[in-house]
DOKE-826137 format. One record per atom (N, C-alpha, C, CB): residue in one letter; atom name; x, y, z. Coordinates in nm, 3 decimals, m for minus. Glycine has a CB too. Example, Ala and Ser with C-alpha at 12.3 -4.5 7.8 and 13.67 -1.06 7.14 Angstrom:
SITE residu atome       u       v       w
SITE      a     N   1.319  m0.569   0.780
SITE      a    CA   1.230  m0.450   0.780
SITE      a     C   1.320  m0.330   0.780
SITE      a    CB   1.131  m0.447   0.905
SITE      s     N   1.285  m0.225   0.708
SITE      s    CA   1.367  m0.106   0.714
SITE      s     C   1.290   0.003   0.787
SITE      s    CB   1.408  m0.060   0.572
***
This chain:
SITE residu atome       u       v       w
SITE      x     N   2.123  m2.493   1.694
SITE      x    CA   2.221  m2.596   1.664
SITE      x     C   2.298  m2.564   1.536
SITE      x    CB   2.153  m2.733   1.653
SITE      x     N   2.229  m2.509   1.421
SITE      x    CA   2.305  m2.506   1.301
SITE      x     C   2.385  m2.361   1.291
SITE      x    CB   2.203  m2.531   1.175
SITE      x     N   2.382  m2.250   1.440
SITE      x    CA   2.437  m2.136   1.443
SITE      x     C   2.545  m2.196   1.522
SITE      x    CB   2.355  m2.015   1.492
SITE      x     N   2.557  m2.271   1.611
SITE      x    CA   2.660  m2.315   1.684
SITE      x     C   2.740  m2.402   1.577
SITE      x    CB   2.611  m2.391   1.816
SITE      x     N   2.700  m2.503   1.461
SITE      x    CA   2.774  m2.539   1.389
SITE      x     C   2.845  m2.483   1.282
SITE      x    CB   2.732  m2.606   1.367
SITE      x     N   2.803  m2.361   1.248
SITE      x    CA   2.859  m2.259   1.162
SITE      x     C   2.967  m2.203   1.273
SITE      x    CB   2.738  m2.140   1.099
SITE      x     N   2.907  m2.172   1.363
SITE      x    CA   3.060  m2.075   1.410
SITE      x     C   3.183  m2.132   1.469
SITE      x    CB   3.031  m1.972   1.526
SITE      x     N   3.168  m2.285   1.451
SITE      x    CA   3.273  m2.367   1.545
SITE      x     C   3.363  m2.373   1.387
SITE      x    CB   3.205  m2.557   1.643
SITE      x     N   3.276  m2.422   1.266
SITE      x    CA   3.323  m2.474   1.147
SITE      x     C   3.406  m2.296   1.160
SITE      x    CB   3.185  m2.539   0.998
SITE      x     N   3.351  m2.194   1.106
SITE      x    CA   3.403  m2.048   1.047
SITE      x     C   3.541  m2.080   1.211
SITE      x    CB   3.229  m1.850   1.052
SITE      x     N   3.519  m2.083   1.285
SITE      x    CA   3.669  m2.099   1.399
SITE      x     C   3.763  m2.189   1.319
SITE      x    CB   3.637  m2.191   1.577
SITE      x     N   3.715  m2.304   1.283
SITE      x    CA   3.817  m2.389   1.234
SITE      x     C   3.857  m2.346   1.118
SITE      x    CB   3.783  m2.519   1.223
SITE      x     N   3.831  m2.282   1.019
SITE      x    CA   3.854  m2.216   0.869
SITE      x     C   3.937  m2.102   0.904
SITE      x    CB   3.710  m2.164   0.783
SITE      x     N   3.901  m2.024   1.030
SITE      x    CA   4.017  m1.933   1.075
SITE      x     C   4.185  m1.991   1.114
SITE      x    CB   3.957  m1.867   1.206
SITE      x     N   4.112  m2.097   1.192
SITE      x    CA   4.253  m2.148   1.270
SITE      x     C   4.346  m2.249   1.112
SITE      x    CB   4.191  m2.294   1.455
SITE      x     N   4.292  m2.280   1.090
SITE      x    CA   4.342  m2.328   0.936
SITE      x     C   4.428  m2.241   0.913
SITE      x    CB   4.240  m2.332   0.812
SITE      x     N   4.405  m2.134   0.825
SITE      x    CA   4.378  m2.041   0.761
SITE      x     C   4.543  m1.967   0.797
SITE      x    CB   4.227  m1.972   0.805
SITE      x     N   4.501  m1.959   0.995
SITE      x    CA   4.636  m1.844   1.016
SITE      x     C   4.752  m1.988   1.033
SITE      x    CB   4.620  m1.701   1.211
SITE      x     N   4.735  m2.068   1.058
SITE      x    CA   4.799  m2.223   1.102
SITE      x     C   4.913  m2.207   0.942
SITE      x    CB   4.634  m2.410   1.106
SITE      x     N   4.923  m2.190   0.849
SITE      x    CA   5.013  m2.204   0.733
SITE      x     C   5.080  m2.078   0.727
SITE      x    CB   4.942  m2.237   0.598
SITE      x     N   5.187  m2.156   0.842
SITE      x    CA   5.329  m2.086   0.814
SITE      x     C   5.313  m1.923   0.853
SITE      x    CB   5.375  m2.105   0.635
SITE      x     N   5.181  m1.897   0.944
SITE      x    CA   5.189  m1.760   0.944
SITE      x     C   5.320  m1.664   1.042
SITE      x    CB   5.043  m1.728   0.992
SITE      x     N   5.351  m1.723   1.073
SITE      x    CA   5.425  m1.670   1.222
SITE      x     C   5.628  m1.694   1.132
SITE      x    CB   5.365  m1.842   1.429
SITE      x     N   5.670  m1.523   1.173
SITE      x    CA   5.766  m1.559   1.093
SITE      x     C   5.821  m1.639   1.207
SITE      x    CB   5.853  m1.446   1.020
SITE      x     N   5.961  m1.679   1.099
SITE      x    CA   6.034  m1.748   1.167
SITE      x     C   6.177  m1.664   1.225
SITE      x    CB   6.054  m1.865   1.081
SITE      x     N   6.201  m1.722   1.353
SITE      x    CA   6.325  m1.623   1.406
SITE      x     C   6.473  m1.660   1.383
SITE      x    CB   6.317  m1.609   1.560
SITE      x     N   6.449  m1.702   1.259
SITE      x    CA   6.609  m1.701   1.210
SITE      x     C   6.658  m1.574   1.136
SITE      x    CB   6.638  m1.823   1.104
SITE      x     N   6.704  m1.631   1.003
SITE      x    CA   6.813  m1.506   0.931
SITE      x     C   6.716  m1.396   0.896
SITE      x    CB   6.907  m1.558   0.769
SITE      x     N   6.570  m1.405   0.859
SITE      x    CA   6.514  m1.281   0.850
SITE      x     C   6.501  m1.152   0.930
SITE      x    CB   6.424  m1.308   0.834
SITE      x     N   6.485  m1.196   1.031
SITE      x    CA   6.502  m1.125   1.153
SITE      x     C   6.602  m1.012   1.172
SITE      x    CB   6.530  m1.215   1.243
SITE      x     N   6.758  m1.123   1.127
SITE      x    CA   6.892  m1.078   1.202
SITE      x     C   6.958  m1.018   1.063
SITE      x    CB   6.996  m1.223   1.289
SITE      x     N   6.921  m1.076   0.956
SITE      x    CA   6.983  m1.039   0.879
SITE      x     C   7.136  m1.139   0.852
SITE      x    CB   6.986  m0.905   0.919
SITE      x     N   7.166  m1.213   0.908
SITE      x    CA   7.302  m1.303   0.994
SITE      x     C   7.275  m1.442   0.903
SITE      x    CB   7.278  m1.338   1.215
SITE      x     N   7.373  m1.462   0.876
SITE      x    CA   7.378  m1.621   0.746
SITE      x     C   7.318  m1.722   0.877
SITE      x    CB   7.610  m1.698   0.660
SITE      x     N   7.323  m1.764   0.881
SITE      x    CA   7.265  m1.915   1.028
SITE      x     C   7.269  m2.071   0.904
SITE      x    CB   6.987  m1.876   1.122
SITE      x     N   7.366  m2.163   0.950
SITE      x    CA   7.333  m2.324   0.865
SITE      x     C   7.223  m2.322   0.946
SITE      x    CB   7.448  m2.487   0.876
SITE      x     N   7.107  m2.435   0.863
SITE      x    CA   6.989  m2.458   0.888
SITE      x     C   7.052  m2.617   0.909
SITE      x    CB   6.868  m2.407   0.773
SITE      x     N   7.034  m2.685   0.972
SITE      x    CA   7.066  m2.837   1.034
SITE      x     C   6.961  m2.922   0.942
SITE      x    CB   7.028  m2.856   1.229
SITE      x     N   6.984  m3.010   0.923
SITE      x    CA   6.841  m3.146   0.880
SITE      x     C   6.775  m3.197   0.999
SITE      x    CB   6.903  m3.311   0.800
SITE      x     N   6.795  m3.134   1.105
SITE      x    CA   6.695  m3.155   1.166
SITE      x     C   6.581  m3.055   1.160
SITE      x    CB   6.734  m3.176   1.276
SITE      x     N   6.663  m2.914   1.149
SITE      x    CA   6.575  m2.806   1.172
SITE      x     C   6.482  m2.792   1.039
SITE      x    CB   6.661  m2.672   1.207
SITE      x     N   6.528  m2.834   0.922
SITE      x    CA   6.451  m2.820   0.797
SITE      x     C   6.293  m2.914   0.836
SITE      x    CB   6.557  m2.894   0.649
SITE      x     N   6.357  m3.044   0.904
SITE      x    CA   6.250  m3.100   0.891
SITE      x     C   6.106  m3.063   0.989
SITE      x    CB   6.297  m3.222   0.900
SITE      x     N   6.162  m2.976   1.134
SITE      x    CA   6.066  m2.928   1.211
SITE      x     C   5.990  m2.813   1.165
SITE      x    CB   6.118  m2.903   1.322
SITE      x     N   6.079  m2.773   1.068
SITE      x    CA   6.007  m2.633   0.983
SITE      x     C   5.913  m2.657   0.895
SITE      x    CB   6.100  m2.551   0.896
SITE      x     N   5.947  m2.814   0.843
SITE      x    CA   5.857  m2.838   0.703
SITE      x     C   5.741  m2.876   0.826
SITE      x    CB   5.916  m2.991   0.555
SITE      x     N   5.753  m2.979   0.946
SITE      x    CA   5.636  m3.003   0.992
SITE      x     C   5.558  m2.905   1.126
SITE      x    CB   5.657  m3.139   1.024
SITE      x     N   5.640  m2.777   1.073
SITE      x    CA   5.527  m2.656   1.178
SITE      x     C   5.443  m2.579   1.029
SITE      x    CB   5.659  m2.480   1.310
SITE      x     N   5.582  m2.530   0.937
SITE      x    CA   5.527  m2.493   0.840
SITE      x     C   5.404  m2.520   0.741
SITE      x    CB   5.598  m2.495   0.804
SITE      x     N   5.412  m2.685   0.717
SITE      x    CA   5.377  m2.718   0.570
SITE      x     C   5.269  m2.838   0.653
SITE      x    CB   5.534  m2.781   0.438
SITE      x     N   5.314  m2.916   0.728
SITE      x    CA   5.284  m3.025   0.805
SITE      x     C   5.089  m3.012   0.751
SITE      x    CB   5.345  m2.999   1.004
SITE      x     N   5.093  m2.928   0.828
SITE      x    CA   4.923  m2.920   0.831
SITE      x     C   4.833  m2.964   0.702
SITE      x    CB   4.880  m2.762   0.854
SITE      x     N   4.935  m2.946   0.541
SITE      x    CA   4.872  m2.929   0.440
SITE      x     C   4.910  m3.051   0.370
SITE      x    CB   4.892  m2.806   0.380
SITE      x     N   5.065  m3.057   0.379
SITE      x    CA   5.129  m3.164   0.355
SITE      x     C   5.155  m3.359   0.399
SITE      x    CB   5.206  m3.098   0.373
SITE      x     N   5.133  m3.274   0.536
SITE      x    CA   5.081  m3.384   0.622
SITE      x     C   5.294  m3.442   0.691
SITE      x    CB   4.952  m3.543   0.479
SITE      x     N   5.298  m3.443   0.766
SITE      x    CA   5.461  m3.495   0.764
SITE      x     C   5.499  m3.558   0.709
SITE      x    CB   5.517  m3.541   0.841
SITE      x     N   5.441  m3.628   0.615
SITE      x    CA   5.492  m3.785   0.542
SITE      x     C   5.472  m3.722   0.404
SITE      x    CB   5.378  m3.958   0.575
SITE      x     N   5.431  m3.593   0.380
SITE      x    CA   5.420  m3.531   0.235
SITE      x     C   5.323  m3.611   0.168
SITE      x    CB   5.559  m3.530   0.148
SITE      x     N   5.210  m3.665   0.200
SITE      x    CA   5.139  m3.736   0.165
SITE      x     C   4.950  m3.669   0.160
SITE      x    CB   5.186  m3.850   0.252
SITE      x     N   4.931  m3.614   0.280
SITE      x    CA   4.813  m3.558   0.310
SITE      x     C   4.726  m3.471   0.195
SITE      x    CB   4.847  m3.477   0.420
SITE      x     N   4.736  m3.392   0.123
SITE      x    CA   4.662  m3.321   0.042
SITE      x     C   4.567  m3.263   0.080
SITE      x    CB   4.629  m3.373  m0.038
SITE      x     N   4.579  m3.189   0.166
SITE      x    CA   4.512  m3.101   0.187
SITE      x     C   4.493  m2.948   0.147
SITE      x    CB   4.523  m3.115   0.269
SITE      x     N   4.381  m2.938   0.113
SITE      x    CA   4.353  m2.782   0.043
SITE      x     C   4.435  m2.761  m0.105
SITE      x    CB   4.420  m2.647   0.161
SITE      x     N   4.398  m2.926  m0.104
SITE      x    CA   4.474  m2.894  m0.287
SITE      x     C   4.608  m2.964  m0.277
SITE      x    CB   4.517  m2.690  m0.341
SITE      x     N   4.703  m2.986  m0.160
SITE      x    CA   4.809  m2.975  m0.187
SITE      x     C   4.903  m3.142  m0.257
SITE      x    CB   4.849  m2.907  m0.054
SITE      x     N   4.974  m3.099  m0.305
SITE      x    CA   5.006  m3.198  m0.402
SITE      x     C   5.055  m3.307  m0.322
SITE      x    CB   5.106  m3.153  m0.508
SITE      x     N   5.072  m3.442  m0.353
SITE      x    CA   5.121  m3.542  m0.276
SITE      x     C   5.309  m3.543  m0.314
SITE      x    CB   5.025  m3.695  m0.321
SITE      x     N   5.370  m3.446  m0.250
SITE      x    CA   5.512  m3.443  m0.194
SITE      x     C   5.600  m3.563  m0.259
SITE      x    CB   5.507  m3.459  m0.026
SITE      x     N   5.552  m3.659  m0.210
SITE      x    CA   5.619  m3.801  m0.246
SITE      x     C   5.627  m3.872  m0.420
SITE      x    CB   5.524  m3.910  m0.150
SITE      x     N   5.538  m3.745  m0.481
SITE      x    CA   5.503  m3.801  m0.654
SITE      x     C   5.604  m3.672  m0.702
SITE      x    CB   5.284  m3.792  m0.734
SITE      x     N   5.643  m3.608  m0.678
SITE      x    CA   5.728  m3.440  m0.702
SITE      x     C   5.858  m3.537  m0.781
SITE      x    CB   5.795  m3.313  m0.498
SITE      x     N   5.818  m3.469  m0.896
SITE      x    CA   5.962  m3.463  m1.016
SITE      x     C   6.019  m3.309  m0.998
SITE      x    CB   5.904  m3.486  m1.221
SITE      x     N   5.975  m3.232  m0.875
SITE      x    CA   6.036  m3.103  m0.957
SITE      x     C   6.191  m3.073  m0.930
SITE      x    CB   5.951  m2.962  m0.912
SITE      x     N   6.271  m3.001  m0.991
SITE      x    CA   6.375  m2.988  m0.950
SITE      x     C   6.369  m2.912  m0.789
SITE      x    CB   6.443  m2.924  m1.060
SITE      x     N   6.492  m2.857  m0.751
SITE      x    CA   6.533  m2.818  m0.629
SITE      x     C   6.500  m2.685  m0.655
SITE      x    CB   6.676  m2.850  m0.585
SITE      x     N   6.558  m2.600  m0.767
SITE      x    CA   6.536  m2.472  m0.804
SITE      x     C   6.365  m2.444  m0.816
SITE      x    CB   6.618  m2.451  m0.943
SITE      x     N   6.295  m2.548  m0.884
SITE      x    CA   6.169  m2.484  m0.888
SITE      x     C   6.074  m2.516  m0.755
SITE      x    CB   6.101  m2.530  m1.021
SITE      x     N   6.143  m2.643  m0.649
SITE      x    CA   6.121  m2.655  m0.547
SITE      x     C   6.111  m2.493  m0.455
SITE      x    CB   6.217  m2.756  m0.517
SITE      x     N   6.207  m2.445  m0.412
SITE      x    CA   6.256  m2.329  m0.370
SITE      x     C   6.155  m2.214  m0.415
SITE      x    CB   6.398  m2.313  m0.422
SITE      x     N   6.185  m2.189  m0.575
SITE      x    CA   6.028  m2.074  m0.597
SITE      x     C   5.907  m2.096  m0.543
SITE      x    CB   5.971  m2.061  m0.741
SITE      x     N   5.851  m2.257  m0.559
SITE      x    CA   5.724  m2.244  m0.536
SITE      x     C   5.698  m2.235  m0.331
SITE      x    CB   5.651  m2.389  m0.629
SITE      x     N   5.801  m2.275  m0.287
SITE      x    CA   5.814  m2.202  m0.106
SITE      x     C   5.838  m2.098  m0.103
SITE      x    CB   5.917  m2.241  m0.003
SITE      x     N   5.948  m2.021  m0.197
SITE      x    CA   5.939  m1.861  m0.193
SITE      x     C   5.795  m1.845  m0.209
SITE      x    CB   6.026  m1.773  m0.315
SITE      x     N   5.766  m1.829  m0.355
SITE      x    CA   5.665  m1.745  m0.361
SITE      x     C   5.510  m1.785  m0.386
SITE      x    CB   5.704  m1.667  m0.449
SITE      x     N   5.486  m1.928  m0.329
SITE      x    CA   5.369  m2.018  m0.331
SITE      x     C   5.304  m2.040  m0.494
SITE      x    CB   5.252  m1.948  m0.224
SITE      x     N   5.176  m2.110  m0.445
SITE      x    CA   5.135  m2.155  m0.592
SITE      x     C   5.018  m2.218  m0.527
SITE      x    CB   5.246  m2.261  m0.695
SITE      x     N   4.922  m2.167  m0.603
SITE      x    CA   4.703  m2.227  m0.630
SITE      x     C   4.713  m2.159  m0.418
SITE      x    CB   4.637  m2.567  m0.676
SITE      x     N   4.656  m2.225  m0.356
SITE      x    CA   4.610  m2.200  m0.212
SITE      x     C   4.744  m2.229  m0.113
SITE      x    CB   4.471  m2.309  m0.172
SITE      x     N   4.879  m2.243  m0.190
SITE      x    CA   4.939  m2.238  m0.098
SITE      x     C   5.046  m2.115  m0.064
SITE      x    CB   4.980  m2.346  m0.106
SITE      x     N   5.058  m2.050   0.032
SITE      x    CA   5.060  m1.902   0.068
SITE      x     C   5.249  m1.873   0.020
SITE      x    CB   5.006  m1.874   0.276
SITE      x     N   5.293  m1.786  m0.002
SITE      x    CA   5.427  m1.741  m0.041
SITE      x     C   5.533  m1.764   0.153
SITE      x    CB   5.400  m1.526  m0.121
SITE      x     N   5.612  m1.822   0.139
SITE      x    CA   5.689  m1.800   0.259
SITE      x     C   5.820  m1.694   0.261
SITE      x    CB   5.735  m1.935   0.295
SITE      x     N   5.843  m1.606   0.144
SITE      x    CA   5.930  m1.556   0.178
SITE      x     C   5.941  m1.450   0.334
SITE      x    CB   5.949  m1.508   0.061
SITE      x     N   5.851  m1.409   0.322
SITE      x    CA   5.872  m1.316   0.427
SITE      x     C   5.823  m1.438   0.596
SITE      x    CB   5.744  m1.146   0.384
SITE      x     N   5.834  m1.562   0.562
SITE      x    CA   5.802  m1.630   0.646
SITE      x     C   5.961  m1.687   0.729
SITE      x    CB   5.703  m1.732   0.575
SITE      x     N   5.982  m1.718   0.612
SITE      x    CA   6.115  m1.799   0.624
SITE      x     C   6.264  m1.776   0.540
SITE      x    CB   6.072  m1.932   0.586
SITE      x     N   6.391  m1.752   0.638
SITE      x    CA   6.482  m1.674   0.548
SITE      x     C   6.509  m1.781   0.429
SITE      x    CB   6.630  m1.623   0.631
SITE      x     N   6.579  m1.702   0.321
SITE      x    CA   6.665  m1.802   0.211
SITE      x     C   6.682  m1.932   0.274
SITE      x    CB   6.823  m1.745   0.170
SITE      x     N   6.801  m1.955   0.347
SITE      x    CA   6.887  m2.074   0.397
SITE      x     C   6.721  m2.111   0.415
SITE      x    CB   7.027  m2.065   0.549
SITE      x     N   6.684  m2.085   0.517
SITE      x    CA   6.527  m2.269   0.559
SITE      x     C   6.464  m2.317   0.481
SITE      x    CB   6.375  m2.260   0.649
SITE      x     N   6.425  m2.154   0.343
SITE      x    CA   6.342  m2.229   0.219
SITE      x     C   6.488  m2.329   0.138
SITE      x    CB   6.254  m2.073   0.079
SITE      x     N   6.572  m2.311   0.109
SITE      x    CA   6.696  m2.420   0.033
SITE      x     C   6.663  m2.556   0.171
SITE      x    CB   6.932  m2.324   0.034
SITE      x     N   6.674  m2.506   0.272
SITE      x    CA   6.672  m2.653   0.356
SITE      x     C   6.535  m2.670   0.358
SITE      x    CB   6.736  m2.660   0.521
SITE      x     N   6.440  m2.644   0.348
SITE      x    CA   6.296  m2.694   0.345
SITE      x     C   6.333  m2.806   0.201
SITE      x    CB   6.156  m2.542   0.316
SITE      x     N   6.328  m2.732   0.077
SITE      x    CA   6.348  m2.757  m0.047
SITE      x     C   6.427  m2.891  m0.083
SITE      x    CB   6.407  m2.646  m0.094
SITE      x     N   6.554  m2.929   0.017
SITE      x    CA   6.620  m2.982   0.047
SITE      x     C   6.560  m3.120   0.100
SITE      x    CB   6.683  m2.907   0.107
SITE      x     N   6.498  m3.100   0.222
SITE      x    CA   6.439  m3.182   0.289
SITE      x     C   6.339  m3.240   0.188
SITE      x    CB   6.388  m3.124   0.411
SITE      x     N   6.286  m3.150   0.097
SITE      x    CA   6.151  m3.243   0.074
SITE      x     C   6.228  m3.334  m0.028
SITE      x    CB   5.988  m3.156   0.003
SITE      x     N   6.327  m3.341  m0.096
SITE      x    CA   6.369  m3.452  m0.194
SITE      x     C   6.382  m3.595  m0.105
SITE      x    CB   6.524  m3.408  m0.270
SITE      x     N   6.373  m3.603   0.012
SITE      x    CA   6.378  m3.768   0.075
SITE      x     C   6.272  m3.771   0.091
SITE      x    CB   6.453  m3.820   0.204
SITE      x     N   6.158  m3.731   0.024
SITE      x    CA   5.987  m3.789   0.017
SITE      x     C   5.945  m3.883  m0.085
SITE      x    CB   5.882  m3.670  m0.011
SITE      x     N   6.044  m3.819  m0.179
SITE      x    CA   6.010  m3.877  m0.325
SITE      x     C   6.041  m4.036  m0.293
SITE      x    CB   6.120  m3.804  m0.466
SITE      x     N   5.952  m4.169  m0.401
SITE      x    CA   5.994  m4.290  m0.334
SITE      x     C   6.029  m4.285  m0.495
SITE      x    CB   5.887  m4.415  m0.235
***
């Protein structure tokens, strides 16, 4: 019983694990090609991307992650810390082109109350 509960838990720590933002995304990185990112699309990105940690409502905290909705940070330091992450949360540049991290970055300022 406690070998079957280790290896279901170590599955779920995997699926976690690859679940943040691993899979690039098939926009401008790809093509190289400017693409507008829509407010809709920022927001399906923040909740395939970030969702899991963030929770969609930027509220969740998971694995550390800060509650979204208390964020004084600017837009610019918004943007670095999705470029190039910060404590357990993973770097997206090579995840996500420029334009989605500015529209991710973007999106998350209507969390703040």
């Amino acid at each position: 019983m406690k070998h079957t509960i280790l290896a279901v838990s170590i599955v779920a720590l995997i699926g976690l694990a690859g679940s943040c933002g691993s899979s690039k995304s098939s926009d401008v990185a790809a093509t190289g090609q400017t693409e507008k990112v829509t407010p809709e699309k920022a927001v399906k990105l923040f909740n395939r991307k970030c969702g899991l940690c963030h929770g969609k409502d930027g509220k969740k905290q998971l694995s550390g992650a800060p509650d979204l909705t208390q964020s004084e940070l600017s837009k610019e330091k918004r943007v670095a810390i999705i470029t190039h992450g910060k404590g357990n949360m993973p770097p997206f540049e090579e995840r996500l082109s420029a334009t989605e991290i500015e529209a991710v970055a973007d999106y998350l300022a209507t969390f703040v109350e």
